[in-house]
Wavefront OBJ file of the C-alpha trace (Angstrom):
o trace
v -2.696 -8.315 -7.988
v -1.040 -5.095 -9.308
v -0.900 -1.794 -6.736
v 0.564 1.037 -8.296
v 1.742 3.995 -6.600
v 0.790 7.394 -8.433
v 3.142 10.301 -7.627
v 6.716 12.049 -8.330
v 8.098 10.076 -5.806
v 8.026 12.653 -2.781
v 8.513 11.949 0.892
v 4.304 11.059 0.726
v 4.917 8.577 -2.353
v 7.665 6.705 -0.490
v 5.713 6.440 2.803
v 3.219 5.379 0.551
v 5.319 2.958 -1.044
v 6.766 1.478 2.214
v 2.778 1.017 4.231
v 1.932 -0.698 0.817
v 4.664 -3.134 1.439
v 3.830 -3.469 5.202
v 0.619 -4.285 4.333
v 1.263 -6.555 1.928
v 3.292 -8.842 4.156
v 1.056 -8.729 6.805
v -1.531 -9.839 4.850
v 0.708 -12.517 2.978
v -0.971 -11.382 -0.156
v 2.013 -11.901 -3.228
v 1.560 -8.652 -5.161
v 3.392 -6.607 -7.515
v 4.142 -3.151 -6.649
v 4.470 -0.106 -9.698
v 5.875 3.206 -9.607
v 4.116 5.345 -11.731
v 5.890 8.743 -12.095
v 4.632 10.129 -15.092
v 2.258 12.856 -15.055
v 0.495 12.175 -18.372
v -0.187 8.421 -16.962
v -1.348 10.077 -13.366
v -3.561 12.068 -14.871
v -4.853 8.932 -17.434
v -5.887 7.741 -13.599
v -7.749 11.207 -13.079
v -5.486 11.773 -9.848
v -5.263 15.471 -9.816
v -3.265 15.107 -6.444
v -0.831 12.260 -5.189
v 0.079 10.502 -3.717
v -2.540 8.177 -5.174
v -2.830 4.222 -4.366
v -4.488 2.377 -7.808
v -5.123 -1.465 -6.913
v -5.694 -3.665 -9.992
v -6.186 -0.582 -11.946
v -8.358 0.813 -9.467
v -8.122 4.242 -7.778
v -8.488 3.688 -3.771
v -6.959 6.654 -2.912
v -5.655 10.413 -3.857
v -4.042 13.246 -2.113
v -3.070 10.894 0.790
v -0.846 8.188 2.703
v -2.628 5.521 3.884
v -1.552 3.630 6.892
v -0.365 -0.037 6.360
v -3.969 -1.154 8.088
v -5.677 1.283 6.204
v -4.500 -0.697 2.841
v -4.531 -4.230 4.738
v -8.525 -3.393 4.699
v -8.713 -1.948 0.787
v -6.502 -5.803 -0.107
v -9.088 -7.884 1.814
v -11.859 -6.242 0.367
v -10.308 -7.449 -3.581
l 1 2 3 4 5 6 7 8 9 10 11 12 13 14 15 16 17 18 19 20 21 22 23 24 25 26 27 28 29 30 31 32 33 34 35 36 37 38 39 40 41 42 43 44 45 46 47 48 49 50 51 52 53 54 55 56 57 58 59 60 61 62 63 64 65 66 67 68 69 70 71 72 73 74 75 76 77 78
């Protein structure tokens, strides 16, 4: 599994970041986490506002953070 985090890497991206990890390990799910800070590759995703959450090249979520349990339910549902 491959979750990418879309964004410059503002205060949102790193919280972000950080519940993605959380979430992760609470789920005990082994997965790889990107950084994507490029706007030309954002906008490849069609994220017009980040932070954005892509798992396995899927867009979950724009414009928001997620909590960890929020993203806990998006990884059981893959």
């Amino acid at each position: 599994m491959i979750i990418k985090i879309l964004g410059s890497g503002c205060k949102k991206c790193v919280a972000l970041d950080e519940n993605a990890k959380t979430a992760l390990q609470a789920a005990a799910i082994d997965a790889e986490i990107e950084k994507v800070t490029d706007v030309v590759a954002i906008a490849g995703y069609g994220v017009m506002s980040t932070p954005g959450l892509v798992i396995d090249e899927k867009v979950v979520s724009t414009g928001r953070v997620l909590s960890a349990s929020e993203i806990g339910g998006l990884l059981k549902n893959k």
